[in-house]
Structures are given as C-alpha cells and as structure tokens.
C-alpha positions as CSV (number, residue, x, y, z in Angstrom):
1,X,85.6,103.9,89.8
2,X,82.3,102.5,90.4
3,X,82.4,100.4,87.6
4,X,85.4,99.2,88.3
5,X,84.5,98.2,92.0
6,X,81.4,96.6,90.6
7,X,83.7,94.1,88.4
8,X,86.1,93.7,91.6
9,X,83.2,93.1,93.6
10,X,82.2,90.5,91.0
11,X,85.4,88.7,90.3
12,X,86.0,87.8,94.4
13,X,81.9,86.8,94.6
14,X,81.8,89.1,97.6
15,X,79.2,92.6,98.2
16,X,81.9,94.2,99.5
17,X,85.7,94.9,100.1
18,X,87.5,95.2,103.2
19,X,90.3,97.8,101.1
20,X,90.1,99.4,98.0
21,X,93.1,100.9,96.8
22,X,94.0,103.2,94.2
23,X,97.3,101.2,92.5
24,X,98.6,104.0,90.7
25,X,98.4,107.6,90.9
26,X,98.6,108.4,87.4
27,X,96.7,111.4,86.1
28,X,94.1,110.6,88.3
29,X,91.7,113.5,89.7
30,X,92.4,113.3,93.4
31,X,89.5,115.1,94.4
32,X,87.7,112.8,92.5
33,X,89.6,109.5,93.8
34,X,88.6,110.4,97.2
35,X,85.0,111.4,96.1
36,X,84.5,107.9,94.4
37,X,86.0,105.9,97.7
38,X,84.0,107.8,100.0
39,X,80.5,107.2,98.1
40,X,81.7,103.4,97.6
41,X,82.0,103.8,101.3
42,X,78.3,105.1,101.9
43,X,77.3,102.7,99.3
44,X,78.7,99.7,101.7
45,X,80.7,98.5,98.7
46,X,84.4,98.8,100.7
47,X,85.0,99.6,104.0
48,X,88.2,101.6,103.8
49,X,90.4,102.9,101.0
50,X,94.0,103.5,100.9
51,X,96.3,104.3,97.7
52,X,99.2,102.5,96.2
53,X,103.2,103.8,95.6
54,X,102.3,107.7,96.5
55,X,105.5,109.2,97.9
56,X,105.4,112.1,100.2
57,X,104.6,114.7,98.4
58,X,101.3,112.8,97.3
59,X,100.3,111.5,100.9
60,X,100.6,115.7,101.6
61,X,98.9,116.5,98.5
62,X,96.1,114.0,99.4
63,X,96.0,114.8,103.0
64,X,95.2,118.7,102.2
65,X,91.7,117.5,100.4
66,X,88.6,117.0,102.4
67,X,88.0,113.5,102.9
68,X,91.5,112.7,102.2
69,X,92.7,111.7,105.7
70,X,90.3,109.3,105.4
71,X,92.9,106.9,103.6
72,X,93.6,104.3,105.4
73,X,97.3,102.8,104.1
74,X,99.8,103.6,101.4
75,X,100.8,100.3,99.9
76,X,104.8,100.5,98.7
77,X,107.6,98.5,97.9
78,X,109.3,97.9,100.7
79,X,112.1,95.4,101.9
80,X,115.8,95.5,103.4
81,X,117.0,95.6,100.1
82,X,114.8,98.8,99.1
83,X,114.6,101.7,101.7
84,X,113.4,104.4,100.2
85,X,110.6,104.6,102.0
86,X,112.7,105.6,105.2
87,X,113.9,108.3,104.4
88,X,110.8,110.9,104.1
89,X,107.7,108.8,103.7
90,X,107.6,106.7,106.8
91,X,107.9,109.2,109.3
92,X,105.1,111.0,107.2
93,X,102.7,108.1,107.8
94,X,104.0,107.5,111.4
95,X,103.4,110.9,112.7
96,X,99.8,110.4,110.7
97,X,99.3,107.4,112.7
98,X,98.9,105.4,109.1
99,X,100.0,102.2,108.2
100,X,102.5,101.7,105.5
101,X,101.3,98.2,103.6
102,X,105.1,96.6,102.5
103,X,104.8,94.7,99.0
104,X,107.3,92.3,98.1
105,X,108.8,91.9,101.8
106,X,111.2,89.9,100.5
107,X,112.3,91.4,97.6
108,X,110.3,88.7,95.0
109,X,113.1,86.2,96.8
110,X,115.6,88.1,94.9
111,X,117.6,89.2,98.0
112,X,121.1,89.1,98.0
113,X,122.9,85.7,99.4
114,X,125.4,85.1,101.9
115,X,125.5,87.9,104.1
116,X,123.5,89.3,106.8
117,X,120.9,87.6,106.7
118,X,122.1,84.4,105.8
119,X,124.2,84.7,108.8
120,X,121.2,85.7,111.1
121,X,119.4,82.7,109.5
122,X,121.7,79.9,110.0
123,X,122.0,81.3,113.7
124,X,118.9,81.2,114.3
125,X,117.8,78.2,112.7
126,X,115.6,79.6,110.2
127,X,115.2,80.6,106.5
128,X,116.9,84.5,105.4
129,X,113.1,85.0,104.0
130,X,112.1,84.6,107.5
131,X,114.8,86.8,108.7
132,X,114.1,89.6,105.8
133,X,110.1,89.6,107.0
134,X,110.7,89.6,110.3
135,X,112.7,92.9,109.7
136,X,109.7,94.0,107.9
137,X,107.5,93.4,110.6
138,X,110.0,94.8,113.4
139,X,109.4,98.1,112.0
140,X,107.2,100.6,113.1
141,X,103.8,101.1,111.4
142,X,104.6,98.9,108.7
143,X,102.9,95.4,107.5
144,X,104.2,93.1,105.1
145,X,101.2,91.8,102.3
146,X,104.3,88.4,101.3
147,X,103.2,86.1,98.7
148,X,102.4,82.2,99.9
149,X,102.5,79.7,96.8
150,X,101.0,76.6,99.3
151,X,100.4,75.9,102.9
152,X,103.9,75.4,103.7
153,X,105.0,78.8,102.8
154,X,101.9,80.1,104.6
155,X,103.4,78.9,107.8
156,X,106.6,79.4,106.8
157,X,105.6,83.6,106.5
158,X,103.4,83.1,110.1
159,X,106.9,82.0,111.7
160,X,108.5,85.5,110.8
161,X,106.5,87.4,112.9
162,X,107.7,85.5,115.9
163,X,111.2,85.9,114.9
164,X,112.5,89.1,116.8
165,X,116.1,90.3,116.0
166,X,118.0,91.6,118.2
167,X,120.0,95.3,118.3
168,X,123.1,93.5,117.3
169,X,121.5,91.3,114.5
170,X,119.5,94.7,113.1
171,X,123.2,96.5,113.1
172,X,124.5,94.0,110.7
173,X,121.5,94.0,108.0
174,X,121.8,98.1,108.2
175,X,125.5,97.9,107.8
176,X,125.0,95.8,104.3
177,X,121.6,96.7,103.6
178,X,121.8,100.7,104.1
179,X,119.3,103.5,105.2
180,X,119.0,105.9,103.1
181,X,121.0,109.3,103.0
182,X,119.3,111.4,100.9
183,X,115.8,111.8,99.4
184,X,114.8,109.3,96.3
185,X,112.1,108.6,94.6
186,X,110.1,105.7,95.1
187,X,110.6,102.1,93.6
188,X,107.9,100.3,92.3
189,X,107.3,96.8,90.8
C-alpha cells in the first residue's frame, strides 16, 4: 500500500491525497487495509480513506475492526437506472452518518431514452443528464463523482445541482426506474 501511494503520490505531482480509496475488495487483509491507510494518514500522505464497491456486509465487516470507522466514503455505482444500493447499503451508511460517493451518475450516458426523464427535461428546459444527476444529488447522503470531457460539460454537471425535482416529477422516474424489492448484490463497472 505504501508503495503504491508513493507512485499515486507521484503520478498527480502532489505530497499528499485528499482520499485514498481501496477500489476493490478482493482478497485483501482488511485489518491490514485499514492499518496501511491509517499509517499513510500519520505519515501525512492522504487525509482520509474510504473503500470502493463494498456492499453491506463488508461496510459491517470493516466497521467491527479498530480503526475501521475511520473510512470516510464507500464509492459505488450508483444511478436511476441502478438501485441496488437502496435497498440495504444506503440506510447502512445513513444511519453511519457516511457518505455514499455515486460513480457513473448517469449511467456512462447509457440511460434509457424517451421517458421520465426526457419528459422531466424537455419540461424543464434542460438536458435528461441533468435531470438523472440532479436525482443523484436529491438523495440523501449521496454525491455524484460525473465525468466532464470539456468546460462545457463542467457547467453543464454544476447546473444539476440547482435543478430540484419535485414529488411529482421523483414519482414518475420511480415508477420507470424502480426501487428495489429485494436484496442484490452490487453492480460494478
């Protein structure tokens, strides 16, 4: 792990990074995960650590270690389209006060077209990318890590998190785009 910071570390030109996070859980030593980030920690090389794609049973798993509530996000595909996530794992985090970090808000642009959110966006005068982030962002303890290819979709992503949908317009992308039912394991990209 320390290596492998030291070549992040490296690569961005920086002495140290904001978040660390582990990206796959893997066969990975936990105790020994957490025991790397926290003496990258007291080293000053990151400020936090958080972990990527652990479901709930591995947030409980790394929560019962010392040091382990320490992490500070669990980065996870997460989108209207793919709602895992709701069913166990968010209201893990939530009640653990921890962020969930949302990659590909919007699906890798791969979102259905024509209905919800299309509708919603030519309403509202706006693109359905905009209207699928801005869902992101509307809920609770979650923030969306999009992809920007150029200035213009920069600003483009900035103008979804002034977009706030309304009860009615959050009723339609649940009744295409459904919660889940039942328990599932957790996509991943």
């Amino acid at each position: 792990m320390q290596a492998a910071c030291e070549r992040s570390l490296k690569r961005l030109k920086t002495d140290r990074i904001d978040l660390y996070l582990l990206h796959w859980r893997g066969g990975e030593d936990l105790e020994g995960v957490v025991a790397g980030f926290e003496k990258l920690k007291d080293d000053g090389k990151i400020r936090h650590w958080g972990v990527s794609n652990f479901d709930t049973d591995d947030m409980e798993e790394l929560f019962s270690l010392d040091g382990g509530d320490a992490c500070a996000t669990d980065q996870i595909l997460y989108n209207v389209a793919r709602r895992v996530p709701e069913f166990d794992l968010l209201p893990w985090l939530r009640e653990r006060r921890l962020p969930a970090m949302a990659y590909s808000p919007v699906d890798h642009a791969c979102l259905p077209r024509g209905g919800a959110l299309d509708k919603i966006a030519a309403a509202r005068g706006v693109s359905a990318f905009q209207v699928s982030l801005a869902w992101v962002l509307q809920q609770p303890g979650v923030f969306a890590i999009p992809n920007a290819a150029d200035v213009a979709h920069v600003r483009e992503n900035r103008a979804a998190l002034d977009l706030r949908l309304s009860a009615d317009e959050l009723a339609d992308i649940d009744q295409q785009f459904k919660p889940p039912k039942t328990k599932r394991s957790l996509e991943m990209l």
